[in-house]
Structures are given as C-alpha cells and as structure tokens.
Backbone as a ProteinNet text record, in pm:
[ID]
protein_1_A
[PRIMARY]
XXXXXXXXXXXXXXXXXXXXXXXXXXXXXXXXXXXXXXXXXXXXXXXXXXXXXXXXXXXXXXXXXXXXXXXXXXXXXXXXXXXXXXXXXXXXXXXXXXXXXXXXXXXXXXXXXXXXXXXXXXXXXXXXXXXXXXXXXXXXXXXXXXXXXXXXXXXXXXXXXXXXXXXXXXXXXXXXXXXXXXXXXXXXXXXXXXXXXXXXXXXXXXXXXXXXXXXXX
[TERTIARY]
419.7	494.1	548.1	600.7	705.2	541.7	457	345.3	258.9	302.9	245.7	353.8	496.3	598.9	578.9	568.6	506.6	396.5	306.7	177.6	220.1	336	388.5	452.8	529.9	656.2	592	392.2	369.1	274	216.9	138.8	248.2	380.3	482.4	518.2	525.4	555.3	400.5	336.2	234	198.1	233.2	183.9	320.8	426.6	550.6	517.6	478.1	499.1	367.2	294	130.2	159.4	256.9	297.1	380.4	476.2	559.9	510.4	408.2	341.4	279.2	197	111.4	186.7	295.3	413.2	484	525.1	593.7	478.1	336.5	277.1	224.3	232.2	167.1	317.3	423.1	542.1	525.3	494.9	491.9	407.1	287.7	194.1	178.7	265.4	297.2	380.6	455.5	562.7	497	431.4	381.7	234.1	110.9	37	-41.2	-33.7	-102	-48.9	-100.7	-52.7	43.8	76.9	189.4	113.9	180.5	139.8	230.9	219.6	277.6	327.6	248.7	194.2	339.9	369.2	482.3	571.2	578.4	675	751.6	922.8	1008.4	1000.7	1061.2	1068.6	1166.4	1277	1370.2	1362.8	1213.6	1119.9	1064.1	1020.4	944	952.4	1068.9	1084.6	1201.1	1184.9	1304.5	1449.5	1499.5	1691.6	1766	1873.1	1996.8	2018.2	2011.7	2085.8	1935.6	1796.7	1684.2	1605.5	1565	1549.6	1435.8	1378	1281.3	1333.1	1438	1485.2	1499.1	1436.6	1454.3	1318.6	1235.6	1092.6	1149.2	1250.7	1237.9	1347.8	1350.5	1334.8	1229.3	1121.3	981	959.1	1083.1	1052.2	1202.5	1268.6	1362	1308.9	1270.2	1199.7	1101.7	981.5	963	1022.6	1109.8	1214.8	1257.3	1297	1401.6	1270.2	1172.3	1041.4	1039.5	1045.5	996.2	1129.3	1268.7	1392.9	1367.6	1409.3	1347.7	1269	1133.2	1006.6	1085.2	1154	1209.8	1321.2	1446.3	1505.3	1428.8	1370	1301.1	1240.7	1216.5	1121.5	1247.1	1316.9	1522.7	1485.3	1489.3	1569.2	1462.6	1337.4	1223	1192.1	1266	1195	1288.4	1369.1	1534.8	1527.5	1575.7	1534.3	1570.1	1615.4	1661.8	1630.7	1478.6	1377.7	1359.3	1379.7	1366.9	1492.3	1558.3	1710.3	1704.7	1666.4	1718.6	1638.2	1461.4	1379.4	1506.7	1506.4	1587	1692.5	1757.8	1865.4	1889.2	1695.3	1661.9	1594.7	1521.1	1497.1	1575.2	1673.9	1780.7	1848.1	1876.8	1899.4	1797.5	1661.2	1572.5	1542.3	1539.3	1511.9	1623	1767.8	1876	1825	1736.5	1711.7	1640.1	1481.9	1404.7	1428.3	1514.7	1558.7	1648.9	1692.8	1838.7	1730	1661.2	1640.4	1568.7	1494.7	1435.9	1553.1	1676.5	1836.3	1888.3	1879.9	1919.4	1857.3	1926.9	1875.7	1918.2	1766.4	1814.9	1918.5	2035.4	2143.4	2221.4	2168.1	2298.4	2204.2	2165.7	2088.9	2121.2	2234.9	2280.7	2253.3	2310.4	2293.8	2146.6	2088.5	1919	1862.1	1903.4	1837.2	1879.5	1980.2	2048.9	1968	1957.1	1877.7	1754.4	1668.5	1515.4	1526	1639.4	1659.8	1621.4	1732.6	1744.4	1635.2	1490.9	1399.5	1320.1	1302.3	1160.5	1200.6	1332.4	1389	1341.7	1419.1	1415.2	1292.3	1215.1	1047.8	958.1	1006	958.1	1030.5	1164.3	1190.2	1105.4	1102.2	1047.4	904.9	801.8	690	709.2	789.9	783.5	834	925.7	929.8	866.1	797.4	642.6	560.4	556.2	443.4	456.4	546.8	612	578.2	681.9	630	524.3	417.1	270.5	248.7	284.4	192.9	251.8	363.1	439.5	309.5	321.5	289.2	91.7	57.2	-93.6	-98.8	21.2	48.8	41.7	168.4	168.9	11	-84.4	-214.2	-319.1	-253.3	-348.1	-509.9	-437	-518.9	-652.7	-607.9	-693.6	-702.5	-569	-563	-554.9	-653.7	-740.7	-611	-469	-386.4	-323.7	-287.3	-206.4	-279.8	-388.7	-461.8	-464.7	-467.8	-519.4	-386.4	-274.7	-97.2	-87.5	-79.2	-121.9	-186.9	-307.5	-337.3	-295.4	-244.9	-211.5	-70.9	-29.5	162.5	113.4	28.5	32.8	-29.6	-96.5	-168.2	-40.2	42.4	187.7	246.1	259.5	356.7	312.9	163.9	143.4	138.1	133.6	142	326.7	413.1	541.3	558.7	558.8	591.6	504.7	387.5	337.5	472.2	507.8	577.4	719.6	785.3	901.2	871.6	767	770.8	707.1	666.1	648.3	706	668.8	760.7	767.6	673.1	720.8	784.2	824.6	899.6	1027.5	1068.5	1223.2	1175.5	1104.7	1042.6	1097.6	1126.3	1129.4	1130.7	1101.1	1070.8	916	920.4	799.7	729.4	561.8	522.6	533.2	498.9	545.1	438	435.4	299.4	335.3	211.4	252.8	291.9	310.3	387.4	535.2	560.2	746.5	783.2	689.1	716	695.2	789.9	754.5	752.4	634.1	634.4	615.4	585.9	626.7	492.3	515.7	373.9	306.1	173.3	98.6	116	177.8	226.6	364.1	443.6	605.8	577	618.9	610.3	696	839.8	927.8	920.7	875.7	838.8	715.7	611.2	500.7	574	596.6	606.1	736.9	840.6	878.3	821.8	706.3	591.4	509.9	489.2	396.2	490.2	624.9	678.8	706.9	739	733.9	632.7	508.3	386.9	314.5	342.9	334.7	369.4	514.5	552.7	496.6	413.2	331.4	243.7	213	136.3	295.5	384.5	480.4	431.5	400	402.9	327.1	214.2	60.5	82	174.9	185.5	268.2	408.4	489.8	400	333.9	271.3	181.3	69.3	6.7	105.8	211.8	271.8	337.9	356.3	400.4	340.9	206.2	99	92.8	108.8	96.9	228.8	361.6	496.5	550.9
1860.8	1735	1688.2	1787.5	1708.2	1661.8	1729.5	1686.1	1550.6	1516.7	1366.5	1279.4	1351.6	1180	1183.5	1338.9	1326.9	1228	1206	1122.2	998.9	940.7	845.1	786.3	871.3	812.3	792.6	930	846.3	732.9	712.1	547.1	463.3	495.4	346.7	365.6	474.5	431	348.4	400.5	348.8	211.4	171.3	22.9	-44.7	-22.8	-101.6	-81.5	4.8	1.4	-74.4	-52	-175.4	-306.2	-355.9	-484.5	-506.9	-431.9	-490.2	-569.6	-371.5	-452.6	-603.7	-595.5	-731.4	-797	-833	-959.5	-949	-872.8	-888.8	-935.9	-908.8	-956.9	-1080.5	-1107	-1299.4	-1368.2	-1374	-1388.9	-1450.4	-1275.7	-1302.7	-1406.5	-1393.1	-1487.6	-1595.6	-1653.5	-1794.2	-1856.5	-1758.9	-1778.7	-1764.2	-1685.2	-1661.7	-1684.4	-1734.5	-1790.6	-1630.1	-1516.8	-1389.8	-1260.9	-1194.6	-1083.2	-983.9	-904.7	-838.6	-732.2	-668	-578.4	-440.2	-366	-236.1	-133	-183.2	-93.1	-130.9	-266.2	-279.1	-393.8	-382.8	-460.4	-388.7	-380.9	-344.9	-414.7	-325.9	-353.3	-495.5	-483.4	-610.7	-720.2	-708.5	-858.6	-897.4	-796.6	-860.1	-881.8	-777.7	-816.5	-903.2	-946.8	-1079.5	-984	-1058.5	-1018.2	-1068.5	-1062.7	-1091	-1253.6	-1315.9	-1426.2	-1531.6	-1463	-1540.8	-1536.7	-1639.6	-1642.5	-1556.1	-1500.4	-1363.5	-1220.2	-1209.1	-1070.1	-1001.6	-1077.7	-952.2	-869.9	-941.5	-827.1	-701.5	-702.1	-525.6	-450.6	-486.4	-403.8	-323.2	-409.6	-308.4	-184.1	-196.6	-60.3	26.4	-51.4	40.7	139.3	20.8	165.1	230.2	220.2	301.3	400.8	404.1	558.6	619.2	558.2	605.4	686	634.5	753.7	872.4	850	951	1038.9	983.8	1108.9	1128.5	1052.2	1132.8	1226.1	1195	1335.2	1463.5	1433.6	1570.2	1601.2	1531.2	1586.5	1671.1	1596.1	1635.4	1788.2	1789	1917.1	2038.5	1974.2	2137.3	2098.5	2006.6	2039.7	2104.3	2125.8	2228.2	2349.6	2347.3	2476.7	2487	2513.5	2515.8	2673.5	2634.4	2715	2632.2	2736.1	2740.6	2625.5	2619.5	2529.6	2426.7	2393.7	2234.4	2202.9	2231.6	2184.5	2155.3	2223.5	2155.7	2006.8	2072.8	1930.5	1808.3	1812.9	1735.7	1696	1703.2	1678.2	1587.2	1660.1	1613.4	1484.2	1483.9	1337.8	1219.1	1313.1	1162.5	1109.7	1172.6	1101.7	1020.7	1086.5	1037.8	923	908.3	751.1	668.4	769	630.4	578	668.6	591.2	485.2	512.2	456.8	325.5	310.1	207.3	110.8	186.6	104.3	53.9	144.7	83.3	-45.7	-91.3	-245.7	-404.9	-315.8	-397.7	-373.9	-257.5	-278.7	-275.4	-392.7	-480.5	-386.2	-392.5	-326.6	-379.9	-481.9	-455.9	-379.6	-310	-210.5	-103	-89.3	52	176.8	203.7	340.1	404.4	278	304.5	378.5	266.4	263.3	382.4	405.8	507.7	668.2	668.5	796.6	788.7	682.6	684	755.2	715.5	727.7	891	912.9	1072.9	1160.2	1096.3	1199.3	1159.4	1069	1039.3	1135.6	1162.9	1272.3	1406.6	1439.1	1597.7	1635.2	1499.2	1543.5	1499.4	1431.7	1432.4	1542.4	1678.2	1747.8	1861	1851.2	1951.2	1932.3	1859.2	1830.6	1904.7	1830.3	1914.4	2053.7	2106.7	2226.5	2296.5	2268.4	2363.7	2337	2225.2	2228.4	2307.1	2312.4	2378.4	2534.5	2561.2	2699.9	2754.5	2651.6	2683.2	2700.1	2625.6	2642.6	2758.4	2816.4	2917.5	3057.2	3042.7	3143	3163.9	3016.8	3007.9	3109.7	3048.2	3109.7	3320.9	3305.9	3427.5	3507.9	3443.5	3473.3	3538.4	3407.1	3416.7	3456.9	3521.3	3611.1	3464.2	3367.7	3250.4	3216.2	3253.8	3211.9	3103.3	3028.9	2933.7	2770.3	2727.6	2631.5	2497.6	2474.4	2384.5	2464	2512.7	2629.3	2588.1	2679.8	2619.6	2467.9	2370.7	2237.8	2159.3	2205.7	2171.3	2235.6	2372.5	2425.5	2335.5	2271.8	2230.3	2092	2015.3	1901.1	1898.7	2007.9	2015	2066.6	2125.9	2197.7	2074.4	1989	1872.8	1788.3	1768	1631.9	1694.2	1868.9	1949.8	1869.3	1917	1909.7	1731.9	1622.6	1495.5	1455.1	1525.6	1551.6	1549.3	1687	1748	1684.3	1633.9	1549.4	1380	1350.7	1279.3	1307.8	1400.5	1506.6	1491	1580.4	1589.3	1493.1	1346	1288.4	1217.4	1213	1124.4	1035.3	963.9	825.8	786.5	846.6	760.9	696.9	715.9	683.7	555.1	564.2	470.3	318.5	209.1	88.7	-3.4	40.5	-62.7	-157	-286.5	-332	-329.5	-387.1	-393.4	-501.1	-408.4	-473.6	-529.4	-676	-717.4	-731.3	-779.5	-746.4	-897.2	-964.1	-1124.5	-1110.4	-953.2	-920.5	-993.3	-1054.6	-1084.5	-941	-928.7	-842.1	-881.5	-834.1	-877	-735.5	-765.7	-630.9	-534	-405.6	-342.2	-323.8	-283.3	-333.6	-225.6	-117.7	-7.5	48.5	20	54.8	200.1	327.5	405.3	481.4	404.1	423.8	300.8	215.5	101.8	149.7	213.7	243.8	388.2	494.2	596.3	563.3	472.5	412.5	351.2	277.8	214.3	350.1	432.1	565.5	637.9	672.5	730.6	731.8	547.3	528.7	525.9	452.2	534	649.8	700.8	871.7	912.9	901.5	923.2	964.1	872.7	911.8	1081.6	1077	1208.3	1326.4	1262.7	1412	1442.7	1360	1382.2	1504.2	1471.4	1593.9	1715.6	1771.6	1923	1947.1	1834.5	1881.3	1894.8	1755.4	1762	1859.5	1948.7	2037	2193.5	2208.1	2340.1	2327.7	2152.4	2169.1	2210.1	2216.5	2307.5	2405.4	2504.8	2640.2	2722.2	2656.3	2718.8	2732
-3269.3	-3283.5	-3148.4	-3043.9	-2936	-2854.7	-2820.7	-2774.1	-2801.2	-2925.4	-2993.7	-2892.2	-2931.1	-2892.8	-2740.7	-2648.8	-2497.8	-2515.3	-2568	-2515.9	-2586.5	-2642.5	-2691.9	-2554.3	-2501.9	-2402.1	-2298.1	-2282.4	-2154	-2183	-2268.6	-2300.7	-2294.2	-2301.6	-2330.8	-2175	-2093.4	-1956.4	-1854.6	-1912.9	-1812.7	-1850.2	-2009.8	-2045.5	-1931.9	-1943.2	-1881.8	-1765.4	-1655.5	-1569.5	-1453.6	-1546.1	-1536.9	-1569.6	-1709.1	-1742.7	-1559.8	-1524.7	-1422	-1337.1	-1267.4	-1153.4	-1147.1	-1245.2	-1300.2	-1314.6	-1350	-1360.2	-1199.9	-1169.9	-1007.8	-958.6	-975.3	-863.4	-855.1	-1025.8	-1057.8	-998.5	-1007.4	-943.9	-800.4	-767.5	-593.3	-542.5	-603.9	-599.4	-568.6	-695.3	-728.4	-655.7	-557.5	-489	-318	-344.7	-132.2	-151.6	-229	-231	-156.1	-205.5	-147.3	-289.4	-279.3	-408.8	-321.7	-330.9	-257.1	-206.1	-111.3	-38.9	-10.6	-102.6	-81.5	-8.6	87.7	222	336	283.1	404.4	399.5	238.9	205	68.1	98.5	5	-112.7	-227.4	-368	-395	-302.8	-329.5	-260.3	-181	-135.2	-241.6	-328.3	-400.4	-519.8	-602.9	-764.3	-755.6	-918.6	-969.9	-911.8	-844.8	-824.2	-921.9	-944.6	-1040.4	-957.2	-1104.4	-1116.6	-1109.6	-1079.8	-1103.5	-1259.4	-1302	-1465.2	-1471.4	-1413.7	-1423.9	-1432.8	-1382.1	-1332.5	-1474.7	-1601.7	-1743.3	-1727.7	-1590.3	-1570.9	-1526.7	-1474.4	-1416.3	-1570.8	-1660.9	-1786.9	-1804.6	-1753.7	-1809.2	-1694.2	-1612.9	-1495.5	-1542.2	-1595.3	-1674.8	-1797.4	-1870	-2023.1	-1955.4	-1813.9	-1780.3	-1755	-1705.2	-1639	-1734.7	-1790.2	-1888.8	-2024.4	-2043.2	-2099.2	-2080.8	-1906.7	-1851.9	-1865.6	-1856.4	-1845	-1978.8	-2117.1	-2233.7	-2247.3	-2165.6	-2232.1	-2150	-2045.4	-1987.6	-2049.9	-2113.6	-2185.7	-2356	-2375.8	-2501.4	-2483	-2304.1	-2319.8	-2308.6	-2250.8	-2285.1	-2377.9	-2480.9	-2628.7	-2667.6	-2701.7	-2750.7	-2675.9	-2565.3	-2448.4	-2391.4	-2404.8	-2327.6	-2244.9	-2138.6	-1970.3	-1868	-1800.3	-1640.4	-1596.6	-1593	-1489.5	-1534.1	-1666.2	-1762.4	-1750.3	-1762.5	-1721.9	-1602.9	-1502.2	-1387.2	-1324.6	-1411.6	-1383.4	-1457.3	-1586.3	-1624.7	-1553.6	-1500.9	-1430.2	-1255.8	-1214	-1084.4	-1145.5	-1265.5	-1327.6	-1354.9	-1403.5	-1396.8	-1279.2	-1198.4	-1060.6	-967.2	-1022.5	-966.7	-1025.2	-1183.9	-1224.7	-1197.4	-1159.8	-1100.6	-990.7	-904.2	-755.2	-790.5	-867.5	-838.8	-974.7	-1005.1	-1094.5	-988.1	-922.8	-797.6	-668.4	-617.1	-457.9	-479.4	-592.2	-555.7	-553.5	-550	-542.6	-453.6	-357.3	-242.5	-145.7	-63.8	99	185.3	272.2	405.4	504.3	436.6	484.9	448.9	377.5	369.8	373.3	510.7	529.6	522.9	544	504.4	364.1	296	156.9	101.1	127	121.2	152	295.8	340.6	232.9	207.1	183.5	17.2	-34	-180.7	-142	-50.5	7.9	2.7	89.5	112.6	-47.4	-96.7	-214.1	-323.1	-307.5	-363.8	-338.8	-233.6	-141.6	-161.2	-169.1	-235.1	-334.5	-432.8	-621.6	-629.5	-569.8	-636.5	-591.4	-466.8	-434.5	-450.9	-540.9	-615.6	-763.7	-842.4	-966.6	-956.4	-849.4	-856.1	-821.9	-734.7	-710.2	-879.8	-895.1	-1013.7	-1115.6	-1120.4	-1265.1	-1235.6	-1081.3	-1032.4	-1019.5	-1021	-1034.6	-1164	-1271	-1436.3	-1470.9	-1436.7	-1453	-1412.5	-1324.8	-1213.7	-1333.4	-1384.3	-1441.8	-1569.2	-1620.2	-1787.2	-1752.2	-1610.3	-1616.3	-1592.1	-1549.1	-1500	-1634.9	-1763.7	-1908.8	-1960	-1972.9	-2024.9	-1913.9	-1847.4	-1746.5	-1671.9	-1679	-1620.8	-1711.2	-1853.6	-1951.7	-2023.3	-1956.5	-2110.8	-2022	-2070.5	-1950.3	-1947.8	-2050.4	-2022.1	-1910.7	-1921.2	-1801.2	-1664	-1678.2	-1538	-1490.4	-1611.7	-1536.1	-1519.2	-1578.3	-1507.7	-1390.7	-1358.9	-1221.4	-1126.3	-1167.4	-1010.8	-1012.6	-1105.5	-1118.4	-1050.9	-1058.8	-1034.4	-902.6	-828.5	-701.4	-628.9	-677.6	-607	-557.9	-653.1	-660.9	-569.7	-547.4	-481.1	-317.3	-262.9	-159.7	-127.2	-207.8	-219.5	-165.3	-235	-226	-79.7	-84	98.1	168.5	180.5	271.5	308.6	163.7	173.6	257.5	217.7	270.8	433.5	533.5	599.6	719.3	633.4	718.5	820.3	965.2	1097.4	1078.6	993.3	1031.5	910.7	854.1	691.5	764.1	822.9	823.6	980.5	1054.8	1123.8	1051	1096.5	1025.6	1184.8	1277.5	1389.1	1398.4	1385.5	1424.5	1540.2	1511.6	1595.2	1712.3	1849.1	1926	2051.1	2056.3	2120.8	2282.4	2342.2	2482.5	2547.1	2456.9	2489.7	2446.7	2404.6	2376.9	2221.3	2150.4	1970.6	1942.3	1824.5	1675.6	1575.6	1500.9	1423.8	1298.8	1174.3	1088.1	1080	1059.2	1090.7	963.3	987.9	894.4	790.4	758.9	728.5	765.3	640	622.7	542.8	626.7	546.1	420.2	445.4	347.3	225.1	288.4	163.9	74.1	134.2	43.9	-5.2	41.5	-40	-149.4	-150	-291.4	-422.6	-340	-422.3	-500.2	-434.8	-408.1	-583.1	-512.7	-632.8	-773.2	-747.6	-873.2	-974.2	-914.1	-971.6	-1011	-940.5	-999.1	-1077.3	-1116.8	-1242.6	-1359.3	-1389.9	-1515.5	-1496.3	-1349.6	-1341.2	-1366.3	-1331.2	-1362.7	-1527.7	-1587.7	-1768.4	-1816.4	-1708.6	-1744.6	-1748.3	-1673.9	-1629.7	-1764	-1806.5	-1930	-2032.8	-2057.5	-2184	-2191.7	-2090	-2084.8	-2143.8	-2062.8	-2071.4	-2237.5	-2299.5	-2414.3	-2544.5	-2514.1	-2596.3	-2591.3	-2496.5	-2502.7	-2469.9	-2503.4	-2504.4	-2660.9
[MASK]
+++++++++++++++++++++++++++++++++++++++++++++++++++++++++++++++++++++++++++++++++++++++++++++++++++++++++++++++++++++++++++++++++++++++++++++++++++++++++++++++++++++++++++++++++++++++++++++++++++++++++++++++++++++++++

C-alpha cells in the first residue's frame, strides 16, 4: 500500500512540476519574446512574483515539494529509523529553500547566498544517506534483490551528481563576463542559478531509491 501512494505523490510531483516549468516558460515568453534559459538566469527573473495576477503558478511548485516531504514523512511513519528521520527532516528544510529562493533578489545576497549553502548540504546529505540505506538494504539480501541494487546506483549516481555540485569553484562565482572594450555583460553560464534549476528537478529522482527500498522493507 505505502508504495502505491509513493508512485501517487511522485506522478503528482512530476505532473506539477512539468505544468510549472511549461507555464513559467509560456510566461517568460510572452514577456521576453525567447523561452528562458536556465543556465544563467535566476528563478525570481523568471517566475510570477507577489502581487502579479499569475503568481497562483508557483502553487504548482509548492504541491510539488510538499509530495515530495509527504512521501518522506510517510516513509518514518512505515519504516521508522534513524536515517528516515533524518532524510525527513533534511527534506523539509530543503523544500523550504527550494520553495523560497525563486523570491529572493540578489539584493539581498547574503540571504540568498546562505539558502544556496544549505541547498548543496541537505541535497548531498539526503543522497548520501539513501545511498547509504541502499548499500545497507543490499548488504541485508547479500546483493540479491535487484530493487536494492537499482536504488544503490540510483542514490550513488545523485550522491556523486550532489558533491560534484558541493564542490564546485565556480558555484558561488556571480561576476560577468568581461570584454576587452571594458562592458560586462552576464555569462553565458550562472552556476548557482543552474544548479537551483538542477535541484529542483531532481527531486523526483530522490523518490526512486524510497519507493524502491519501500518494497523490500
């Protein structure tokens, strides 16, 4: 049964969070005569803000999150442990970020930045300990039991996706480029703007490793 409402919460996150994009981006569209660009442009360039008669679109990036903290609470309340609790817990801060940063302006960079921080932790704590659980659960079935294995490399793939993210130089970079007539202009690659873009999408892959380990626990 909790395995049905898992593949419930993640079809209802991935329909909302596909409706968004596709609505932020007919938006942007309609508005900059180009589709948006991920790569190096922030979330609060580009979705509806407060007080514009669109802004009930980023609901559909709310019931996304909020799926996803359900299927992890759901998985303590059926599998209650150390390590689901604490995913749970790094989930909900994490869907506060990634529900908040497309509202705040890089004027208030501190702010911003310190959200970014604690995005690249709790999304590389989360995989680390799915990826851990997995490694445990294959350890259990002596690497027989082919959900086990295929959360394993799914959670060890996000792990090294993670820390690539974690340890990259240039995330925190936000200087443009700079030409040899002394203009700047913005580079063609923001790497803290895309790996926000990056995270929130993923999401749905955190589901695979639960819903996998929720079959054979």
């Amino acid at each position: 049964m909790i395995t049905y409402t898992l593949v419930g919460l993640l079809s209802l996150t991935i329909i909302c969070l596909a409706s968004y994009l596709f609505s932020i981006n007919l938006l942007y569209k309609k508005k900059n005569k180009r589709a948006i660009n991920i790569k190096n442009h922030f979330g609060y360039e580009i979705v509806p803000q407060k007080g514009e008669h669109t802004f009930f679109i980023n609901v559909l990036l709310l019931i996304a999150m909020l799926s996803f903290l359900t299927a992890t609470i759901l998985n303590v309340v059926t599998h209650f442990g150390a390590f689901n609790l604490v995913i749970s817990i790094a989930s909900l801060l994490l869907v506060f970020i990634l529900v908040a940063l497309p509202f705040i302006d890089l004027k208030y960079l501190k702010e911003h930045l310190y959200l970014d921080i604690g995005m690249v932790v709790l999304f590389f704590l989360i995989n680390g300990l799915l990826t851990y659980s997995s490694y445990q659960m294959c350890k259990v079935y002596d690497y027989k039991n082919i959900n086990g294995i295929i959360a394993l490399v799914i959670s060890a793939i996000m792990l090294i996706v993670s820390l690539a993210f974690f340890i990259n130089p240039k995330l925190f970079n936000l200087s443009g480029d700079k030409h040899e007539d002394g203009t700047v202009t913005r580079p063609k690659v923001i790497h803290l703007a895309l790996v926000e873009w990056l995270v929130t999408f993923f999401i749905p892959i955190l589901f695979i490793p639960i819903i996998l380990l929720s079959t054979i626990m």
